[in-house]
N, C-alpha and C positions, 0 to 999 in steps of 0.2 A: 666397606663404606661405613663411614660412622651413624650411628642413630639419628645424631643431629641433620646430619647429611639427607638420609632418608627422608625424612620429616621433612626438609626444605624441597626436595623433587615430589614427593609424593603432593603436597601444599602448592604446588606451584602447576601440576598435573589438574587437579581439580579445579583449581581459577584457570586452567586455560579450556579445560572439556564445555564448562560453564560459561565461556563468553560468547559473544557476538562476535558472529564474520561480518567485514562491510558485501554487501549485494551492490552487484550492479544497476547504472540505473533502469529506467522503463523506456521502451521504445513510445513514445510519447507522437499520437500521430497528427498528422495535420488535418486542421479543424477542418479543411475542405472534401477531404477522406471519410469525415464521420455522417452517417444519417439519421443515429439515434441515438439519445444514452437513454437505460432503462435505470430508473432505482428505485433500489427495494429497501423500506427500512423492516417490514416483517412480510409474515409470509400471505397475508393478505392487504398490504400497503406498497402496490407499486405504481409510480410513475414514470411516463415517455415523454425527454428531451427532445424537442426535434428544429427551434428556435436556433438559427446560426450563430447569431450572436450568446445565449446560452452555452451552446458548447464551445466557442471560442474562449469563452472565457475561463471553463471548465481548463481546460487542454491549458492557458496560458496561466493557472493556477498552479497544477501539477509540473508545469515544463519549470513555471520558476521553484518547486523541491523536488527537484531530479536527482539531488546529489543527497550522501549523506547518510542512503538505505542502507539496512542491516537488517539480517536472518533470528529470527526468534530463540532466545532464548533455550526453551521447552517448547510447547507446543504453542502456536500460532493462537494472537488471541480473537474472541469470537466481537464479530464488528457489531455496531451498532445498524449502517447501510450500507450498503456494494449497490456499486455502480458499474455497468456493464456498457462500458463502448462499442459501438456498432458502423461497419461500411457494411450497409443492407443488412444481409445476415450471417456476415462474416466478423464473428469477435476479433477485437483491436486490442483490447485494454478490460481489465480489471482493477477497482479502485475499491478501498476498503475504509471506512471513518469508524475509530473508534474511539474512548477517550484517551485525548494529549496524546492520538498516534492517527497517521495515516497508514495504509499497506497498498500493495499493488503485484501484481503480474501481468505480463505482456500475453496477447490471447490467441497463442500458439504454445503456452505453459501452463501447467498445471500445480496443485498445490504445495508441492516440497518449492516450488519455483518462488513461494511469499517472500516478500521483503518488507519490513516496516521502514518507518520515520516517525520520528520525535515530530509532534505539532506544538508550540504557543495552545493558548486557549485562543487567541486572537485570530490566530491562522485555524483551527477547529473550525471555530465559529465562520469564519469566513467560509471556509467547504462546504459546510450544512447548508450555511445561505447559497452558496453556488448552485447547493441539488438539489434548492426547493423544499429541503424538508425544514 
């Protein structure tokens, strides 16, 4: 193999080790299912969703970017709030806001499970307003 050769797999190896996989989307539950969201945006700032219409809307935020998620990079980046869906006290959902990124896992999954999304500011802004913070 020629040098040149090399140098093009070798180059080509490294842009692929480095990209994003698309993830699948989130099991996205029905608002009639939920009786709580918690969110936390530190470790002494949390509040409880319990407002039907609150998480309806919540749930019909996420349902419309369901599509589109992808796996980090390097390491998963750290959110600004996590939102923790709840049937009583069985986790549902995991939702993550961070800047110009939403994340999430379905709450029978654990961390390698993260998947991001690209947010708008407009759509950011719109989440924060949705979780009350």
């Amino acid at each position: 193999m020629t040098r040149y050769m090399l140098s093009i797999v070798l180059s080509l190896t490294v842009l692929l080790l480095g990209c994003t996989h698309r993830a699948p989307a989130l099991a996205v539950p029905d608002a009639k299912q939920v009786t709580r969201i918690t969110v936390t945006r530190s470790l002494t700032d949390e509040r409880t969703i319990t407002q039907s219409d609150r998480i309806a809307a919540l749930l019909r935020f996420i349902a419309a970017h369901n599509d589109g998620w992808h796996t980090a990079e390097t390491t998963f980046p750290t959110p600004r709030i996590t939102a923790n869906v709840y049937a009583n006290d069985r986790l549902l959902l995991t939702v993550f806001l961070g800047s110009g990124w939403m994340g999430g896992r379905n709450g029978d999954q654990s961390a390698p499970e993260n998947r991001l999304h690209d947010l708008s500011a407009n759509d950011a802004h719109e989440l924060e307003t949705l979780l009350g913070t």
